[in-house]
N, C-alpha and C positions, 0 to 999 in steps of 0.2 A: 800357831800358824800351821792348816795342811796344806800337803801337795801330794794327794792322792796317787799312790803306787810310784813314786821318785823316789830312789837312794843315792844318798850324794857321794859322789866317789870322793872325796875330800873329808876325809873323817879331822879336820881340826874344827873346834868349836863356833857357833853363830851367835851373833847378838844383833838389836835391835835398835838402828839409830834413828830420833826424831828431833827436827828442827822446827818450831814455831816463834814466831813471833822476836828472830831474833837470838833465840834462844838455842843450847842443842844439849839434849840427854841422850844417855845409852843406857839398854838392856844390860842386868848380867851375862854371863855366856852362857850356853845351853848347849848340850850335845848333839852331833849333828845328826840329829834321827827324827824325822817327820811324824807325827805334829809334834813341836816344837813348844815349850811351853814357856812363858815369862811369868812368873811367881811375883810380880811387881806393880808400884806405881808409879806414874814420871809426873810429877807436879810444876806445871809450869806457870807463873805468878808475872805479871805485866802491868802497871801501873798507865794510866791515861793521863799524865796532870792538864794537858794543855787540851783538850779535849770535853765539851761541854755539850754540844749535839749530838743525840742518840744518831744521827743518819750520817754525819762523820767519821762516829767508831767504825759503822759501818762498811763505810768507802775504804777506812785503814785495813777492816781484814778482809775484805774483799780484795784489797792490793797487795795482800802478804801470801805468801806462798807455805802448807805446810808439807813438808819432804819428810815418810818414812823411809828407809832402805832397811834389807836384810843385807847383813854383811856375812861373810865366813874368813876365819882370820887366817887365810891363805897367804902364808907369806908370798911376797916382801911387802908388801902395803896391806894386806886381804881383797877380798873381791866383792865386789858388789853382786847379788844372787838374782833381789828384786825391788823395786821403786815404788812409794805411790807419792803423787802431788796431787794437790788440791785446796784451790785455794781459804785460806784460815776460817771463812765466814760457815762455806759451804763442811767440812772439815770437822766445827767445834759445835754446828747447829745443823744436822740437815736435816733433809727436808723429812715427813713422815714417808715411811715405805706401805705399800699394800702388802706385807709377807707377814707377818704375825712374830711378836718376839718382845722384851722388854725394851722399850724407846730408854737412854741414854747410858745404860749398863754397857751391854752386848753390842756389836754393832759387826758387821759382815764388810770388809774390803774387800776388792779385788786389787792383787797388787801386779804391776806387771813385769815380766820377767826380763832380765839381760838377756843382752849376747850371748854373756860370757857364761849363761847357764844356760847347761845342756839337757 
C-alpha cells in the first residue's frame, strides 16, 4: 500500500482487514512506514449448494458487499486509516482496464481515506 510523501504520526503497527462473502480475514501487522507491505495470502472458499443458475450466482455477488479497510492499532479499539467497498462481483472479476499490467495477479485500488486520517 502507498501514500506518497505521508508519515503517520502514530508509529503503532497496521494491518489489513477484508470481508467477503460473509467472510472476514486479517493481515499480519506491518510497520507503520509507507509502502506498507503484506508478505501474504487471504484465501476465501464459499460453497453455492442451493444455487444452479450461472445468472443467480450472479445477482448473489452482485448483492454482497466486499469491504477492505486499513486499520492502525491505535488504542483503545485502533482506527480505521482507509476504506474500499465494492460490490463482490465487480471486486473478484473486473472489468479489463485500458493501462497495461498483468490482468488477475496485480490489480491497483484506490482506497478512500477517513476522517480520522490526516
Amino acid at each position: 500500500i502507498t501514500c506518497p510523501g505521508v508519515l503517520l504520526k502514530d508509529k503503532e503497527e497496521l494491518y489489513l482487514s477484508v470481508s467477503v462473502l460473509g467472510q472476514y480475514k486479517k493481515t499480519q501487522r506491518v510497520p507503520a512506514a509507507f509502502p506498507l507491505f503484506f508478505q501474504e495470502k487471504l484465501v476465501f472458499e464459499k460453497a453455492f449448494a442451493d444455487i444452479v443458475d450461472p445468472g443467480d450466482l450472479v445477482k448473489l455477488l452482485e448483492s454482497d458487499t466486499a469491504v477492505l479497510e486499513l486499520i492502525q492499532l491505535v488504542p483503545p479499539v485502533g482506527k480505521i486509516l482507509a476504506t474500499y467497498e465494492e460490490n463482490t462481483r465487480d471486486f473478484l472479476f473486473p472489468d479489463p482496464k485500458l493501462t497495461c499490467g498483468h490482468h488477475g495477479l496485480n490489480r491497483e485500488i484506490l482506497m478512500k481515506r477517513s476522517s480520522s486520517f490526516t
